[in-house]
C-alpha positions, 0 to 999 in steps of 0.5 A: 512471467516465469519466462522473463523471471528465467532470463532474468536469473540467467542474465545475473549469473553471466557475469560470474560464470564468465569471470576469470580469477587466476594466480599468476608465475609472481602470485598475482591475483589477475582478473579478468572480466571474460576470456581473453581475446586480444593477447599480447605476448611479451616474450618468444616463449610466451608466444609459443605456448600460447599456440601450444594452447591452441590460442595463437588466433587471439594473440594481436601483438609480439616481440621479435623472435616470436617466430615459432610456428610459422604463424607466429611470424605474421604477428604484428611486432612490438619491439624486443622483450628488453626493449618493448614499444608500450605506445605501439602495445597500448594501440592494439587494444589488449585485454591482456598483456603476458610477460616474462618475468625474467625478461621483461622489465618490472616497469613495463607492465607496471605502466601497462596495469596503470593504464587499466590493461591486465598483466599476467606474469609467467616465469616456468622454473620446472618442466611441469611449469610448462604443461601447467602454462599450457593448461593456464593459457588455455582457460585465459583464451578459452581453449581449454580442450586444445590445451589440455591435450598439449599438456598431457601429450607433455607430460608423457613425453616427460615421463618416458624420458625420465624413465629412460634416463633419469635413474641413469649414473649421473654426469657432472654437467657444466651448461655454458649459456655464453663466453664473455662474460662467462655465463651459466644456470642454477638449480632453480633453472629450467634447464636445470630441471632438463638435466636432472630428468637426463639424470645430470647433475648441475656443477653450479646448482648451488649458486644464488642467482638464476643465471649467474657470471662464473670465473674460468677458474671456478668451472675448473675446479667444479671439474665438470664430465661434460660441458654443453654450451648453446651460444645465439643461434643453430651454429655451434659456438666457436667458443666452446672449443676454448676449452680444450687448452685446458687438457686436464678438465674431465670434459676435454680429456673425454672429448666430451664438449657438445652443442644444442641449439638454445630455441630448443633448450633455452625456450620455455616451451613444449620444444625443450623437450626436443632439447631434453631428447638431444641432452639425455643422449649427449649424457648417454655417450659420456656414460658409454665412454666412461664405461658407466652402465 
């Protein structure tokens, strides 16, 4: 009798030990019944750290250029994060679907949430934003010890480098995310977050929009120290170097145009810190030429 009563009693305490409550990058309330073991990521970044999170075995369906780590490109493909296949989404039975807030559309996982499939929306603005990703992903996959030693390993990483260079003389930065249209970030960005670790100082900050349309003319008068640019791929943009007819522009008369390649930078993964790395020491060599110790 105390036996049964016992199993009884750990019977009914299942369902809410299992029971996941989580407030998502939007301020959704996501719930979901158990750990998740079918994922579907919307979005490269998301991908990424969920590996980071040691959950890359429950992820059953990705977008294009999901391709980091290399287990990531054997993943079954569902269209492009503007461009998703709900059909081909739908079919592989999701108990989770994770988009990008900014890069998915609102009535994409609308459909998906009419449909009964829970959408957990992610949108890092700060470089703690990433490691708490990384730690999120992990208690909605179950794997809260590989996450969270990903995490710290993050976070220290960070933190040397903002010791390093954080406090440095700051350099007015101009980030060119593409050429037409002309295309830049504000302070609200995470890659704004990157240069203020690197002790730069975003010229476009101030702008309402997170990744806002700029004029020539305005990017003259910010009168930037440095202009980094990223463009499509591991090449350097052709492009940035239109800049240099533009003589008198503090970047041109130092010689101070530089390149990091976006999978670095422009993804919301522990990898911007390679990014992070490559962008502290451009800034270093503008402070040295212009004898700023």
């Amino acid at each position: 009798m105390k036996k049964a009563l016992f199993l009884l009693l750990a019977a009914l305490a299942l369902p809410a030990a299992a029971e996941l409550r989580l407030t998502d990058d939007a301020g959704r309330t996501v719930v979901l019944a158990a750990p998740a073991q079918r994922i579907v990521s919307l979005a490269p970044h998301v991908t990424e750290l969920l590996f980071a999170a040691g959950a890359g075995g429950k992820v059953v369906g990705a977008t294009q250029y999901s391709d980091y780590p290399e287990a990531a490109k054997t993943i079954p493909r569902v269209g492009g994060y503007t461009s998703v296949d709900m059909e081909a989404v739908v079919a592989l039975k999701p108990d989770l679907v994770i988009v990008w807030k900014s890069g998915n559309r609102n009535q994409q996982y609308d459909k998906l949430e009419k449909l009964g499939i829970p959408v957990f929306v992610n949108e890092p603005r700060s470089l703690d934003d990433v490691a708490r990703a990384i730690e999120t992903f992990g208690r909605i996959a179950a794997t809260p010890r590989e996450a969270d030693e990903s995490a710290r390993a993050f976070r220290a990483r960070r933190d040397a480098l903002a010791k390093q260079y954080s406090a440095r003389p700051p350099v007015a930065v101009f980030y060119q995310i593409w050429n037409k249209p002309l295309m830049t970030i504000n302070g609200q960005h995470l890659i704004s977050d990157v240069m203020a670790l690197c002790g730069g100082r975003n010229v476009f900050a101030g702008l309402p929009i997170l990744a806002p349309t700029v004029t020539e003319e305005a990017v003259l008068a910010a009168a930037p120290d440095v202009i980094v640019a990223s463009g499509m791929g591991e090449s350097r943009p052709e492009w940035l170097d239109a800049w240099r007819r533009w003589s008198a522009l503090p970047a041109v008369k130092g010689d101070n145009l530089y390149f990091i390649p976006p999978e670095i930078l422009q993804r919301h993964t522990p990898r911007i810190l390679d990014g992070a790395q490559k962008l502290c020491e451009q800034l270093e060599q503008v402070r040295q030429k212009a004898g700023r110790k």
